[in-house]
Structure formats: C-alpha cells, structure tokens
C-alpha positions as CSV (number, residue, x, y, z in Angstrom):
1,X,24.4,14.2,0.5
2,X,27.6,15.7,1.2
3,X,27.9,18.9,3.1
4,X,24.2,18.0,4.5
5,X,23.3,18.3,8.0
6,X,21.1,15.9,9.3
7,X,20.2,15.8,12.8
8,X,23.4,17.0,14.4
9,X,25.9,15.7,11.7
10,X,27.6,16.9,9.0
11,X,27.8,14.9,5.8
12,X,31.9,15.2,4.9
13,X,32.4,11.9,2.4
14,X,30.9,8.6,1.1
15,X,32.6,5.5,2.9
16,X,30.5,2.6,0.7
17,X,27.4,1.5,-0.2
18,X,25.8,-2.0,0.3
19,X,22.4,-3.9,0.1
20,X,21.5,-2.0,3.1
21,X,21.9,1.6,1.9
22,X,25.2,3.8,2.1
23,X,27.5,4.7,5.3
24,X,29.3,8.3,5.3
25,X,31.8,10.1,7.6
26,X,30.5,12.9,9.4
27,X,31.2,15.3,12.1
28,X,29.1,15.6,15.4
29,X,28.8,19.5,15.1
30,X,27.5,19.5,18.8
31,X,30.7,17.9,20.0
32,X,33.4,18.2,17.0
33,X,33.9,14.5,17.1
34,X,34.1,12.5,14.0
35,X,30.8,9.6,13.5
36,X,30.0,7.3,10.8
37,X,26.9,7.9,9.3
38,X,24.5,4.4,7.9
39,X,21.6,5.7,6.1
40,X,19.4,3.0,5.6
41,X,17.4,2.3,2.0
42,X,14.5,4.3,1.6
43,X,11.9,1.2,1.6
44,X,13.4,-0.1,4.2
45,X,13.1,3.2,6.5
46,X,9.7,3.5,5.4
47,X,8.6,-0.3,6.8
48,X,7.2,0.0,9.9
49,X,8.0,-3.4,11.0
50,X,11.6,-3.0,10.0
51,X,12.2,0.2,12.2
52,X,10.4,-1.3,15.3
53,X,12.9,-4.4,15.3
54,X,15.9,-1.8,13.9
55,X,15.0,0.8,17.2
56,X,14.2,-2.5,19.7
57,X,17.6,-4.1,18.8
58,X,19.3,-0.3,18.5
59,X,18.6,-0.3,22.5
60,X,20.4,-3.3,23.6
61,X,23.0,-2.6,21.2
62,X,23.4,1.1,22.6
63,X,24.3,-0.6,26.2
64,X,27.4,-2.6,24.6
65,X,30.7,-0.3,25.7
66,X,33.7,-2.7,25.1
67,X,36.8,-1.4,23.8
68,X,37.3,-4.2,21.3
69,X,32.8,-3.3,19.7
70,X,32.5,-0.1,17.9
71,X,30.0,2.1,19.8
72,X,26.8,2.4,18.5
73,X,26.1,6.4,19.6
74,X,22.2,7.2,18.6
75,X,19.8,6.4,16.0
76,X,17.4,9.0,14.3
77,X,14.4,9.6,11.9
78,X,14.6,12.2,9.9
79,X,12.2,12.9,7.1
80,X,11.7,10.0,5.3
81,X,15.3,8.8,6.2
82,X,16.7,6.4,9.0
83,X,19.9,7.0,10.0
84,X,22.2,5.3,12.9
85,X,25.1,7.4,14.0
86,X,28.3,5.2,15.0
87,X,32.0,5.4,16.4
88,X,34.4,6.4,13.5
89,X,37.2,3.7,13.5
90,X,40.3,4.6,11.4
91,X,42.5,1.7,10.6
92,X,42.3,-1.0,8.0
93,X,40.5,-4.1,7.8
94,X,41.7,-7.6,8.9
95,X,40.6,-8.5,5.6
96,X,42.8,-6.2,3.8
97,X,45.5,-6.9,5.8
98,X,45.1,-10.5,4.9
99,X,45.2,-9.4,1.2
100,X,48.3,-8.3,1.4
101,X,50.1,-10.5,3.6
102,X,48.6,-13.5,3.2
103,X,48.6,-16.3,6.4
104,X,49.6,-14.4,9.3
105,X,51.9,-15.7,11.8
106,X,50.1,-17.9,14.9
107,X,51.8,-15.1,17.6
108,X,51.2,-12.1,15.5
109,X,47.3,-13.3,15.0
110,X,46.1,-15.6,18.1
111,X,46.7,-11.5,20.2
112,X,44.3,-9.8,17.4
113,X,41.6,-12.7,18.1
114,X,41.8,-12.7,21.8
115,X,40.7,-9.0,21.7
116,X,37.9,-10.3,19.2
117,X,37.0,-13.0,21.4
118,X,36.9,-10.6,24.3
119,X,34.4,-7.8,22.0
120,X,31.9,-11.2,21.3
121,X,32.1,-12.7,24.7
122,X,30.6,-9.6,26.5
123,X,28.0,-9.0,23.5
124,X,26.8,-12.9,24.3
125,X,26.6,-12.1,27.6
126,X,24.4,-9.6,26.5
127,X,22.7,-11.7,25.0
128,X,23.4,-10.1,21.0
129,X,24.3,-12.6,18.4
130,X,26.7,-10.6,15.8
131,X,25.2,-13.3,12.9
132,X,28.1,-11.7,10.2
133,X,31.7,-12.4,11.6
134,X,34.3,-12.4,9.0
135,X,37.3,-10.2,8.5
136,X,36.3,-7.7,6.9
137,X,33.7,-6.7,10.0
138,X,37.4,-6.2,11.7
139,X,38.9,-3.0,11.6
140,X,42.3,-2.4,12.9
141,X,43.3,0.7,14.6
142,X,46.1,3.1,14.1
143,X,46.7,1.8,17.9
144,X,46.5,-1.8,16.7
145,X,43.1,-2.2,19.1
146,X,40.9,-4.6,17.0
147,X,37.2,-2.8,16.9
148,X,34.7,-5.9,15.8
149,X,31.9,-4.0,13.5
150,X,28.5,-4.5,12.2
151,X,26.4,-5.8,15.3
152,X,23.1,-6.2,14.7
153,X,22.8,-5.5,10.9
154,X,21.5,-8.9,10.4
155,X,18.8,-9.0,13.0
156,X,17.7,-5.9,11.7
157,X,15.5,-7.6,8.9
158,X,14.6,-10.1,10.6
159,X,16.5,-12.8,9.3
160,X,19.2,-15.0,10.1
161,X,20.8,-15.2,6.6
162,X,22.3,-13.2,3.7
163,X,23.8,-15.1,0.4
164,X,26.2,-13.0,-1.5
165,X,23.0,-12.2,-4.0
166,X,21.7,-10.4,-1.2
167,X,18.5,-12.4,-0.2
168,X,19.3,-13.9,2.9
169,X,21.8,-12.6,5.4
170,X,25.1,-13.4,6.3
171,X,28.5,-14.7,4.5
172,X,27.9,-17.8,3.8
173,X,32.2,-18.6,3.9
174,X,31.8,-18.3,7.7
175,X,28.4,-19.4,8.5
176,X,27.1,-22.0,10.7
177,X,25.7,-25.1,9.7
178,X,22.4,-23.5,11.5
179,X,22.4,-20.2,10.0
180,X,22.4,-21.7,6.6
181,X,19.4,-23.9,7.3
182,X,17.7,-20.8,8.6
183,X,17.5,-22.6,12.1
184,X,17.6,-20.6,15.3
185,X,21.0,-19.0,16.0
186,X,22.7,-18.3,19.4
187,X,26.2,-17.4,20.8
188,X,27.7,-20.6,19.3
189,X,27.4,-19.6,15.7
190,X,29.4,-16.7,16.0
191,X,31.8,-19.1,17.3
192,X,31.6,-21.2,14.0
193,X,32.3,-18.0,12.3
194,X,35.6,-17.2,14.4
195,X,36.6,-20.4,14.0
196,X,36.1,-20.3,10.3
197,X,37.6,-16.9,10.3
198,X,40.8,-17.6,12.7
199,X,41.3,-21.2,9.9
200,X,41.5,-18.4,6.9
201,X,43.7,-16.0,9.1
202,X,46.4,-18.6,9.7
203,X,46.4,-20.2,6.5
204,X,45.9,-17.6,4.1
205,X,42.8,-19.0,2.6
206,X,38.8,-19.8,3.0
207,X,38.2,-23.1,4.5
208,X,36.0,-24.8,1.9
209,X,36.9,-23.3,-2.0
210,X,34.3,-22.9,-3.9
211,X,32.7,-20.2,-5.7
212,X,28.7,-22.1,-6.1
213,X,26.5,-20.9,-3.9
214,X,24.9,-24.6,-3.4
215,X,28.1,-26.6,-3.0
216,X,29.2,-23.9,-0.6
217,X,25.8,-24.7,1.8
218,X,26.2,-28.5,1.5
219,X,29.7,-28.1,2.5
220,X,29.2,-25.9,6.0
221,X,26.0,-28.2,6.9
222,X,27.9,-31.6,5.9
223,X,31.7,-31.5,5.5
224,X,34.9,-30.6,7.6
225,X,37.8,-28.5,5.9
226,X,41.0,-29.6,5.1
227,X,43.3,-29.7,9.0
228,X,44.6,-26.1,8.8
229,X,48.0,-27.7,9.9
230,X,48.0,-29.8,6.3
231,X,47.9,-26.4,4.5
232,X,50.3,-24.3,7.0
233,X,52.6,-26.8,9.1
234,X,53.3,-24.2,11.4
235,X,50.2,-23.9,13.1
236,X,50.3,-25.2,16.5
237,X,48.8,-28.1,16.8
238,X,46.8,-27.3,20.1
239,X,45.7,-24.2,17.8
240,X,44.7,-26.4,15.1
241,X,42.5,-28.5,17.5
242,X,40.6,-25.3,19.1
243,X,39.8,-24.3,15.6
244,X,38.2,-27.7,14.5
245,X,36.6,-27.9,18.0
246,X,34.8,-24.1,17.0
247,X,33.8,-25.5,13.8
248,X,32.1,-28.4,14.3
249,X,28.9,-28.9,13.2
250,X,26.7,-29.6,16.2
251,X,27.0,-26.2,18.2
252,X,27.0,-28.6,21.3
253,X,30.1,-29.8,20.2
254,X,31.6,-26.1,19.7
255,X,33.4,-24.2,22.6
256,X,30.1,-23.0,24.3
257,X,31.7,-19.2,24.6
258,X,34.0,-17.0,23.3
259,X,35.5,-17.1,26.6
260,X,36.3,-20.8,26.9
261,X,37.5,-20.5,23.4
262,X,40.2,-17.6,24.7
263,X,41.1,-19.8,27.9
264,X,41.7,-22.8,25.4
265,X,44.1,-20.5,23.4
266,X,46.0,-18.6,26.3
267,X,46.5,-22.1,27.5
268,X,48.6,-23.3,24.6
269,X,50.7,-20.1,25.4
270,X,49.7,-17.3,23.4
271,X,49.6,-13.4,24.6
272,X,45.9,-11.9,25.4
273,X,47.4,-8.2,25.5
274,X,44.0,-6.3,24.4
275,X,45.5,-3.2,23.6
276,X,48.9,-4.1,21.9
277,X,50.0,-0.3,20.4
278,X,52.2,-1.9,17.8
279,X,54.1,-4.3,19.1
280,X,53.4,-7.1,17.3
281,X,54.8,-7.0,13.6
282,X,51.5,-6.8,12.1
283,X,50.4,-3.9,14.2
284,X,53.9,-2.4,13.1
285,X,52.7,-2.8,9.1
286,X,49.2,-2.4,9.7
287,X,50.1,1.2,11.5
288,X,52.8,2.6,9.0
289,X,51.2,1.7,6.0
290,X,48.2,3.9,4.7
291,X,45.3,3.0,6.4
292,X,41.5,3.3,5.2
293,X,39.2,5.2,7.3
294,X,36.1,3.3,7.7
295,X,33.9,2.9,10.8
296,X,31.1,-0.5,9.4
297,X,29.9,-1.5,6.7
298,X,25.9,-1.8,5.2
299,X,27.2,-4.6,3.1
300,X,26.5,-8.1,4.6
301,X,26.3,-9.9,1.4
302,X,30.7,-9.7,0.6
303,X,32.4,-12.7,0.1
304,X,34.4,-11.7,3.4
C-alpha cells in the first residue's frame, strides 16, 4: 500500500501489523500534516455488526481532545477497506523505555503517570473505558508529553478480553480480576491496569511472573503481588499503598477514579507538571536518544 492514496492520505511507510490489521504513516495531503493510518482486516471491515459498533464508538471517541489522548481525526470506508485516521505521535514507548532502563525512579515516573491519570480521568468522564492499558499503549513525546493510545480498540469487537493468542481482548499482565472473567467493565479496571502498570514501572518487572496463560488468570482473579517495596526499597511507601489500593480485587475497593488516584499521589508530594519538556531525567534520555515514530498500535494481544 505504500505511495497509495486513500481518501485524503498518502500511504508513506508500514508502522506494524497486529491481530487487528496493519497501521501506516501517512500524510493528510489536504492539510500537509502527518496521520497514522489503521486499516482494519478485511473480514472484519466487511461485518456489518463490527463497523456499526466501530463507527458508534468512533463518535464518542472523536469528542475526546486531551493533550495527554491521541486524537482520533476521522474514520472512512473505502472500497472494501475500513480505515481510521489518527494523530501521529513521535516518541518512544514507555515500554521501551522500561527496556532499557529498567525500574524508573519514583520522581522521574509518578510526573509521567499523573499526565496518564489525567488522559483516563477525562475519557471516564466521558464515559470510554480504554480496556488495554499497559506501557506499551504509552508513547512518549519528543516534548516528554505522555500521549495514552489505543482507545477503543477493544470495544470495537465487542468484547471485553484479548489473551495473547488473540481470542479475547486485552493483556492479560494488566487486567482486572473482571475483565478476565468476561464480567462487565467500568472506569475502575483501567485503574487495576495503571496500578498494575505503575507496580511494573517502579520495579522493573510484571507483577505476577508467569508465562501460562491459566496460572496467569487465577493469579489476577485470586492473588496479590509481591509489595513492590520488597522488590525495590525505594518506593515510597505511601506510593506503595496507592498501588495495592488500585489493584485490589473488588473494584469497590480500588480508587473509584483516576482523579482520586492523582490526588492520593500529589498528596505524598510528587510533581503533576503535565507538560514537563525534558526536565526530568527520563525525558532528557527519552528525547536525545533515537526515538520510534509510531502513533497506536492494532496489536492488543502483546505481552505489554
């Protein structure tokens, strides 16, 4: 497909390719203004169902304009293909940027997940459920903004689940003890997955370790990870607290927003700065070293 036009994008290069169907750069040739490009798997274009919920949920996710949520910009037919045209974000993913620094600091990474808190908050109020948190669905910005990506993928079949085979959707490393039953999800699973995803951030790895599917459900529905603080001692301990408060497994028991979460956090005495421009010294690394330009992702079924 490269070099084709389709609607009013050019086709420049191949970003991936995932479960979903493949996700491209392009240029808006109306406006000049680099997009990202998902087009969506032939069979799944071509199910009628699956476009009515894909265009229904396109709508609400069209009115989200946060500067921490990659815009969603329009959504197309054309032919027998279904495309979805999206803000390009170039930077690098918090999951690479774990990769190759490991745990991260408590005042280098509690900043980044304020302005993540702050992108979910206002989709909750919203009422949009993002269903696949995890770092990689974090992008980093040459501006060290923190753009949260992938809304609505998982809504768009019409499921609440994804296993890393593919046939249910999700990532089953961050997902709530509700999502993995394939119970009704709300606002307080995402906040399971940020807590599961802020425990991996500050200790450099996954809360439960295990590589079988099975033993992987049984342990989000029925067990509690190791303290965070027994793996890194630094971790505040009032950090440490808010993240076993987001994880536990009764969403009543969670923090019932993303916004009592933040307070929690910006009351042990950590920065909320949503647009930090490198001053933090992950930004610094994250800005000078070369970055990966990649707007979302059609993959949903990565082990984060």
């Amino acid at each position: 497909m490269i070099g084709q036009i389709v609607g009013n994008y050019k086709i420049e290069e191949k970003l991936g390719e995932g479960g979903m169907g493949a996700v491209y750069k392009g240029v808006d040739t109306m406006l000049d203004r680099e997009v990202a490009i998902k087009a969506l798997r032939p069979e799944l274009a071509s199910q009628t169902s699956v476009v009515e919920r894909f265009r229904t949920e396109a709508v609400t996710l069209a009115k989200l304009n946060h500067p921490n949520i990659a815009t969603l910009y329009s959504m197309f037919r054309q032919g027998d293909e279904l495309y979805m045209v999206l803000e390009f974000v170039r930077g690098e993913t918090l999951d690479s940027i774990m990769q190759k620094r490991g745990a991260l600091p408590a005042e280098e990474a509690i900043p980044v997940f304020c302005q993540v808190l702050d992108g979910i908050d206002h989709a909750h109020e919203l009422g949009i459920v993002h269903r696949d948190i995890k770092p990689a669905n974090m992008m980093l910005t040459e501006k060290g903004t923190l753009k949260v990506l992938d809304f609505g993928i998982a809504r768009l079949l019409g499921s609440a689940r994804m296993t890393r085979a593919g046939n249910i959707i999700g990532t089953l490393e961050y997902m709530a003890p509700e999502q993995v039953k394939g119970l009704e999800t709300d606002g307080r699973s995402d906040i399971y997955a940020l807590g599961m995803m802020l425990y991996e951030v500050l200790t450099g790895r996954l809360p439960f370790q295990t590589e079988n599917e099975f033993e992987l459900m049984k342990a989000q529905t029925e067990m509690m990870p190791t303290p965070p603080r027994e793996i890194n001692p630094a971790i505040p301990e009032a950090v440490e607290a808010a993240i076993l408060r987001a994880i536990q497994k009764n969403p009543d028991d969670r923090f019932q927003s993303g916004g009592d979460f933040r307070e929690t956090l910006l009351e042990a005495g950590f920065s909320s700065d949503g647009q930090m421009h490198g001053a933090t010294g992950m930004f610094k690394k994250a800005a000078t070293r070369p970055t990966t330009s990649c707007c979302c992702r059609l993959e949903s079924n990565s082990a984060g």
